[in-house]
C-alpha positions in Angstrom: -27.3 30.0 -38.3 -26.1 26.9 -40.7 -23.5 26.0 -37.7 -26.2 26.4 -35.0 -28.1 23.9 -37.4 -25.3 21.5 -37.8 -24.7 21.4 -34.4 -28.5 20.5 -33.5 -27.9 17.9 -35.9 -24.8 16.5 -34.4 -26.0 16.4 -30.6 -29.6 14.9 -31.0 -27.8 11.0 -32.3 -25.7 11.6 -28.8 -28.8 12.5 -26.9 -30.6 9.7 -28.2 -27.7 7.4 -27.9 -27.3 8.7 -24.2 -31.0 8.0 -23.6 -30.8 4.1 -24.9 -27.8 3.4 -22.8 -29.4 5.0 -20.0 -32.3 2.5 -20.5 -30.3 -0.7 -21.2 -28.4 -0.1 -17.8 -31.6 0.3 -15.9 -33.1 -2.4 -17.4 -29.6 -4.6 -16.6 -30.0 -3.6 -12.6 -33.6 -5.0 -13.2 -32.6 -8.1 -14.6 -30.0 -8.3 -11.8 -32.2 -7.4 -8.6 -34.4 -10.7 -10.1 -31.6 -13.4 -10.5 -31.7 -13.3 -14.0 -27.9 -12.6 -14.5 -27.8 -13.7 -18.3 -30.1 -11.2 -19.5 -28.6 -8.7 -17.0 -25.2 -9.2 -18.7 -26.3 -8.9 -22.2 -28.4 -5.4 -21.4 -24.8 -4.4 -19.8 -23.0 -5.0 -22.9 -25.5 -3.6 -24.9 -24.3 -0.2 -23.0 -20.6 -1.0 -23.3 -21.2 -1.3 -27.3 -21.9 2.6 -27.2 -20.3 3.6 -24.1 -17.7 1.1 -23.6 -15.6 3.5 -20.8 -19.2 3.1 -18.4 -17.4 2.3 -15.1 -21.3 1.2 -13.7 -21.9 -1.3 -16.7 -19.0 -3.0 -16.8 -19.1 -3.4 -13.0 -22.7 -4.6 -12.7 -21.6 -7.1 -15.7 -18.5 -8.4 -14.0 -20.9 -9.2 -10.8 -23.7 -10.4 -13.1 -20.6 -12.8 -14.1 -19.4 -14.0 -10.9 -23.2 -14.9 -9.8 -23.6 -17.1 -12.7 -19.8 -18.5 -11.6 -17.8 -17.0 -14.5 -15.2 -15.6 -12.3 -12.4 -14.9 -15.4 -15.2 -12.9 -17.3 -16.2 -11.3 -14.0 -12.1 -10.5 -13.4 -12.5 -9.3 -16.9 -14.9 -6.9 -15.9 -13.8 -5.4 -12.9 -10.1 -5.2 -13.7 -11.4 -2.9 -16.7 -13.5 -0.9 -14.7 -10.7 -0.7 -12.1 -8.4 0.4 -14.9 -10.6 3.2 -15.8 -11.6 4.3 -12.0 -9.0 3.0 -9.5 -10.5 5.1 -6.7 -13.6 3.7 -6.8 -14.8 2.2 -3.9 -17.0 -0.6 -4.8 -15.2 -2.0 -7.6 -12.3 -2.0 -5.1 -14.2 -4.0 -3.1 -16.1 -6.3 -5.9 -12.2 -7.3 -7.1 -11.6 -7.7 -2.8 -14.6 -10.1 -3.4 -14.2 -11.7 -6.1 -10.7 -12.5 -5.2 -11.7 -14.9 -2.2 -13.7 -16.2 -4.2 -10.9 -17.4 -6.6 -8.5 -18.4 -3.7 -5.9 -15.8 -4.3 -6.4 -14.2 -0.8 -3.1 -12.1 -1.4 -5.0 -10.1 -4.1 -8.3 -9.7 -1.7 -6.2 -8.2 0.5 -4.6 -5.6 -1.6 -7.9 -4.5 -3.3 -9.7 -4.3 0.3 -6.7 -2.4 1.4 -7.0 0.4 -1.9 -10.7 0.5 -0.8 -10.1 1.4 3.0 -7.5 4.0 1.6 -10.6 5.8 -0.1 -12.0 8.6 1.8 -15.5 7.5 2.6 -14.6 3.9 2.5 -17.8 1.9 4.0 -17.7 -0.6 6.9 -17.5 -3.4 4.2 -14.2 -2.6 2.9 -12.8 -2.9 5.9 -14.7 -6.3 6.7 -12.9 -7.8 3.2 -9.9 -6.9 4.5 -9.8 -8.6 8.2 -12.0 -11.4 5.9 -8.7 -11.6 3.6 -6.1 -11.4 6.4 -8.5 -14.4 8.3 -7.9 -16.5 5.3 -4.3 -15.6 5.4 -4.0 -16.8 8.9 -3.1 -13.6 10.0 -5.5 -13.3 13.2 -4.5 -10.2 14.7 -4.4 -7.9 11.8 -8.6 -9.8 10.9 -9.2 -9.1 14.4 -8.4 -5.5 14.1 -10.2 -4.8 11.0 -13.3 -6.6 12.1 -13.2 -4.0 15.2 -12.7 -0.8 12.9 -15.7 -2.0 10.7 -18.0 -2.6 13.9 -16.7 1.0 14.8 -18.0 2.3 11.8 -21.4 0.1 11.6 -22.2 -1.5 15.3 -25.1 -2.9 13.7 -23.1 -5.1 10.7 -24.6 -8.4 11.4 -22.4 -10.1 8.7 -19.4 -8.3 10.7 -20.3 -10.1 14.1 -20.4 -13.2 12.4 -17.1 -13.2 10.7 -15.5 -11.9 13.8 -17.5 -14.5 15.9 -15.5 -17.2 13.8 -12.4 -15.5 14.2 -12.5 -15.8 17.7 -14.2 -19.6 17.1 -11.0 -20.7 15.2 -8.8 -19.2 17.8 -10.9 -20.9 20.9 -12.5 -18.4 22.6 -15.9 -19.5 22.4 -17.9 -17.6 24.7 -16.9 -14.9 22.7 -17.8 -15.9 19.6 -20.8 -17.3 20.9 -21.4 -13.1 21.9 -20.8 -12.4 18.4 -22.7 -15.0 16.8 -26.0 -13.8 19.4 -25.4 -10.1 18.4 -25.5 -10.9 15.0 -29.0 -13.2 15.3 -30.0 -10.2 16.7 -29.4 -8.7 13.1 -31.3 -11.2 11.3 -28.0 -12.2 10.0 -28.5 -16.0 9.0 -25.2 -16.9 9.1 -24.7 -16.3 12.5 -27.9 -17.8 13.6 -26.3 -20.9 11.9 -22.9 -20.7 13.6 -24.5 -20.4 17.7 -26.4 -23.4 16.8 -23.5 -25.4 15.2 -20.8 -24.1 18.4 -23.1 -22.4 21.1 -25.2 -25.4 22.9 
């Protein structure tokens, strides 16, 4: 009876503790839906105080980080959360991200490449990595991985544009110019920009 008792006492702090990080992260994704990135990343670390192994929060921080153009608190971030989950899929793709974002296209393309290795791996993964080998200059191997992400998602409007460009910088117009209308067609704004820069 005394241990049942101690025991009650010993699990309702976790509960409760469970219960305020639970809140702190949902109020982080609201922060973060609105653009308010600051406030996102201190209800983020509010969670990691308690629960500092929470692959979600330190994720959502390290992208609440790059918006706000911290990219080394952002790598900070993601490499931690990689460290603690390295089969998981989106920050496998957040690091593919965030790499092109810092110019070291070699690292894009091996964290694209873990996250098309996942079982399950979205269309997106394997739009990073033809988006890291098209900033490597290697246009066959983007080429190809454009294709397997249009396989997976034929109606990936930021895919047509990407591979639209592709086939831009390599002067076949009328095809990127096919690419570029299929991807208007997808309310994809990029695109719509693109046909009217190259497609009179």
């Amino acid at each position: 009876m005394n241990f049942r008792i101690k025991l009650l006492h010993l699990l309702i702090p976790f509960s409760i503790l469970f219960s305020c990080s639970e809140n702190n992260s949902s109020q982080g994704d609201q922060f973060y839906n609105n653009n308010r990135f600051e406030e996102a990343i201190e209800a983020y670390s509010n969670v990691l105080v308690n629960n500092p192994k929470n692959v979600n929060a330190l994720y959502n921080r390290g992208r609440s980080h790059e918006e706000l153009g911290n990219l080394d608190e952002a790598e900070n971030d993601l490499k931690s959360a990689y460290n603690l989950d390295p089969k998981n899929v989106q920050v496998l793709m957040g690091l593919s991200n965030l790499y092109q974002k810092k110019k070291s296209y070699e690292m894009a393309l091996q964290y694209a490449s873990y996250a098309t290795e996942v079982a399950g791996a979205p269309a997106m993964a394997f739009l990073l990595k033809g988006r890291a080998y098209h900033l490597l200059g290697n246009t066959d191997k983007a080429l190809l991985e454009y294709n397997t992400a249009l396989k997976m998602d034929d109606e990936f409007g930021q895919a047509y544009y990407y591979r639209g460009m592709l086939k831009q910088a390599t002067n076949k117009s009328r095809a990127a110019c096919a690419d570029f209308k299929l991807g208007i067609a997808l309310n994809d704004q990029q695109a719509k920009e693109a046909a009217e820069k190259y497609c009179p």
